[in-house]
C-alpha positions in Angstrom: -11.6 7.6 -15.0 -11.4 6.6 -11.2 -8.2 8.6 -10.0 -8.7 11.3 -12.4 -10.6 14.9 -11.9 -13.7 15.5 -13.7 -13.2 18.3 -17.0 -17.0 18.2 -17.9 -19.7 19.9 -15.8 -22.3 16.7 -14.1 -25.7 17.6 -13.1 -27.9 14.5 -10.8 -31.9 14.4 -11.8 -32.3 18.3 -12.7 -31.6 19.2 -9.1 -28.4 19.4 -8.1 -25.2 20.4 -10.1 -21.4 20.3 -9.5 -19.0 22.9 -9.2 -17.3 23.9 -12.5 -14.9 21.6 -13.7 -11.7 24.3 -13.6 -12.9 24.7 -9.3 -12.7 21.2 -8.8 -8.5 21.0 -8.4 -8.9 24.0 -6.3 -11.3 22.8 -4.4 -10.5 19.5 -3.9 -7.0 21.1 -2.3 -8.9 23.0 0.1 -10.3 19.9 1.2 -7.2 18.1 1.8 -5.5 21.3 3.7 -8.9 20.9 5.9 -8.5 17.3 6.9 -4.9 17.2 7.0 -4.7 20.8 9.6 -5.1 21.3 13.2 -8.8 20.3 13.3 -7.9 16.7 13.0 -4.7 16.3 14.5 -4.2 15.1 18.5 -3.2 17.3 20.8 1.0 16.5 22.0 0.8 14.4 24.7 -2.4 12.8 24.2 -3.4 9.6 24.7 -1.3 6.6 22.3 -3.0 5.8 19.3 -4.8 9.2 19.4 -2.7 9.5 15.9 -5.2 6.7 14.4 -8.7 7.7 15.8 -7.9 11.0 13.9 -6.7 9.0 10.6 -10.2 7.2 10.9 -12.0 10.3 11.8 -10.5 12.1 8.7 -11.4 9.0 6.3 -15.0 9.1 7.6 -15.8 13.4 7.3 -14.2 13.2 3.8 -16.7 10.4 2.8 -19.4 12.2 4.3 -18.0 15.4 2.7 -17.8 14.0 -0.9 -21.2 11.4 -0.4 -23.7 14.1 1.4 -23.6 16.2 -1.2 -20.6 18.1 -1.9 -20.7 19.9 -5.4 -17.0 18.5 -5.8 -18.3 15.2 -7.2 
């Protein structure tokens, strides 16, 4: 269900599997503390609009996170 966690283990081809379904939650807060701390936050005093390059920046590393193969999915 889109908006939902997973509770059932996924495996792609025979290949590649997920994380457990009970680490998702966890990990899946890790992420967010990631994105939302000091790695993607401007610096005070930088340049305006700085506070919307790092909005976009943090949209486009958790796609890539999540897309490129994070066992999350």
């Amino acid at each position: 269900m889109p908006g939902e966690l997973r509770t059932h283990s996924v495996v792609v081809g025979n290949v590649c599997c997920g994380v457990p379904a009970e680490d998702v939650s966890y990990l899946l807060g890790r992420l967010c503390e990631w994105l939302n701390g000091p790695d993607f936050q401007a610096s005070e005093g930088s340049v305006i609009g700085m506070e919307t390059v790092y909005a976009i920046l943090r949209a486009v590393v958790a796609h890539l996170y999540l897309a490129w193969g994070s066992p999350i999915w």
